[in-house]
Wavefront OBJ file of the C-alpha trace (Angstrom):
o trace
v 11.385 31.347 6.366
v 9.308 29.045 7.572
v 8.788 25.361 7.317
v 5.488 23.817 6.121
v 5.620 20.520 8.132
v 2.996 18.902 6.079
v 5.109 19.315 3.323
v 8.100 18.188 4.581
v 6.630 15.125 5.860
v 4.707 14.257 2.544
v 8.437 14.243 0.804
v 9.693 12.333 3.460
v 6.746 9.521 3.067
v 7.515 10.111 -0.599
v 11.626 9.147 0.336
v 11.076 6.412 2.279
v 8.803 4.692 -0.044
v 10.685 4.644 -3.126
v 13.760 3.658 -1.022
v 11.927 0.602 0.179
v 10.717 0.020 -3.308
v 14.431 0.337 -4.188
v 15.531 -2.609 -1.366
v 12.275 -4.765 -2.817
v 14.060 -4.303 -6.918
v 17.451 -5.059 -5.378
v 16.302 -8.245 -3.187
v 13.793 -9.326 -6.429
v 17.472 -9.190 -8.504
v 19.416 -11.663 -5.703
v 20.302 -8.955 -3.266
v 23.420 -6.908 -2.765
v 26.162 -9.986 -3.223
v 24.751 -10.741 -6.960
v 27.156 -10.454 -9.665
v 24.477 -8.987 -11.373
v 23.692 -5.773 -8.726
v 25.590 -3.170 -10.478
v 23.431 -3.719 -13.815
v 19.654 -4.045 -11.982
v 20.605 -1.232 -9.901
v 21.836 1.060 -13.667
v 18.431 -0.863 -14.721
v 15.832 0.732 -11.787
v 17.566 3.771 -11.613
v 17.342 4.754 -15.611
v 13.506 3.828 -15.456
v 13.146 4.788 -12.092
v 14.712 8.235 -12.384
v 14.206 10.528 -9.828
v 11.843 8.172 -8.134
v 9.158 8.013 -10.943
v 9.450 6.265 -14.163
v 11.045 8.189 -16.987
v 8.345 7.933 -19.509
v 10.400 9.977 -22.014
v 12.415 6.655 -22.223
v 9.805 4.012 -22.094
v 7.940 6.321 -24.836
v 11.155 6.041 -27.100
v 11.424 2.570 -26.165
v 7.976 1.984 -27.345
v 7.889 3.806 -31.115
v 11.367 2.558 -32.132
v 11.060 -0.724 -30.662
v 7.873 -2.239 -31.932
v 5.558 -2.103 -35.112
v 2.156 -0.528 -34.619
v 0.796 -4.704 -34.609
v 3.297 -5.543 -32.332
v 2.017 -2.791 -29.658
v -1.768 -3.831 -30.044
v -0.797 -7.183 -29.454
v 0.304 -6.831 -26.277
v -3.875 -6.477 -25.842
v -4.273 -9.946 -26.615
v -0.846 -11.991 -25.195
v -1.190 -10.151 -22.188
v -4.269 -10.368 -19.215
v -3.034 -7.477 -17.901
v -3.967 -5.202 -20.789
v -7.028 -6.968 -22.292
v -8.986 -4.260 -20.797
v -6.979 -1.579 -23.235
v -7.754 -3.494 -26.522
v -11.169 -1.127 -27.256
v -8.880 1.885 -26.221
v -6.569 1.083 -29.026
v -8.833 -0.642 -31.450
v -9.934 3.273 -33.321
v -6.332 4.826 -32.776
v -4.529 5.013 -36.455
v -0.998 5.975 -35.657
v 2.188 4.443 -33.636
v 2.476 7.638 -30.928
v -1.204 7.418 -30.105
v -1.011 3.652 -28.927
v 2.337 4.586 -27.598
v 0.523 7.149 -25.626
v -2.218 4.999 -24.754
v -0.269 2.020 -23.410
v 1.495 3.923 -21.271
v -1.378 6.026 -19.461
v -2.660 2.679 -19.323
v -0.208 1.120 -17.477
v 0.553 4.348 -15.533
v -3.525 4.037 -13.761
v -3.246 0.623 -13.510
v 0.217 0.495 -11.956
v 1.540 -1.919 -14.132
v 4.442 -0.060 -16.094
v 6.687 -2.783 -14.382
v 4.715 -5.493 -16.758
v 4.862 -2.853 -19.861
v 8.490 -2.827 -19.369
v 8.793 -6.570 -18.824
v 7.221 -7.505 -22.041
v 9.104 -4.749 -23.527
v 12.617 -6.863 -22.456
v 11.149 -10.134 -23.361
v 10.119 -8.744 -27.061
v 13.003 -6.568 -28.343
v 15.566 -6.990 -25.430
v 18.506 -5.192 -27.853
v 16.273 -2.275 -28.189
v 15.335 -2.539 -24.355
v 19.157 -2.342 -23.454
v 19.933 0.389 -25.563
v 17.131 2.744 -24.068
v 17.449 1.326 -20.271
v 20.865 2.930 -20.494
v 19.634 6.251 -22.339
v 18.970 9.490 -19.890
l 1 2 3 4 5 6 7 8 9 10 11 12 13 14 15 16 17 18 19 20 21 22 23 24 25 26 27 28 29 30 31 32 33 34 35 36 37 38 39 40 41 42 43 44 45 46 47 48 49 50 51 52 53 54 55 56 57 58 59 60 61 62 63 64 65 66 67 68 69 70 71 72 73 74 75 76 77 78 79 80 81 82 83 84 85 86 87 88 89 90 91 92 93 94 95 96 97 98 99 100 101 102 103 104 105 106 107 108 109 110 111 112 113 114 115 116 117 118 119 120 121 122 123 124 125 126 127 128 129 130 131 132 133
């Protein structure tokens, strides 16, 4: 059988980025000697998992976490997702802005600052679905 280099060196790229993305979330959380490693390390890997976000979990996160207002006002506390606001403005249920702020934050590459506010807002709820796989 044989090999398709390309491939093989696209998942390799792939690899190597999210394992320096890994070394940035560790070093961002006080390095390897915090007390605090074994959590932030549980903490990328949950939303991290596999090497791409698990939006199953932030999606969860998101309709059990927050009221309908609370989601849309992420649109005005937040500069990063002013730009959403008309997006959500004509959407009438709690899965469709759910939906929205998350393919949102997915083309913007912001799911970090989704997540974020998501802690800083309901940081019970946030625990209990970091954990969840």
């Amino acid at each position: 059988m044989a090999v398709n280099n390309e491939r093989v060196y696209r998942k390799l790229k792939e690899i190597m980025t999210k394992v320096a993305e890994l070394y940035e979330y560790i070093e961002q959380e006080g390095g390897l000697e915090s007390e605090n490693t074994e959590d932030s390390y549980k903490e990328y890997e949950t939303i991290n998992l596999k090497g791409s976000p698990h939006f199953g979990n932030i999606s969860n996160l998101l309709t059990s976490g927050f009221s309908e207002n609370e989601l849309r006002n992420i649109t005005r506390y937040n500069p990063k997702f002013t730009g959403l606001a008309p997006r959500l403005a004509n959407l009438q249920n709690k899965s469709s802005i759910v939906s929205e702020l998350i393919d949102y934050a997915k083309e913007r590459n912001i799911v970090e600052e989704l997540l974020g506010w998501a802690k800083s807002n309901n940081p019970n709820m946030y625990a209990q679905y970091t954990y969840t796989y």
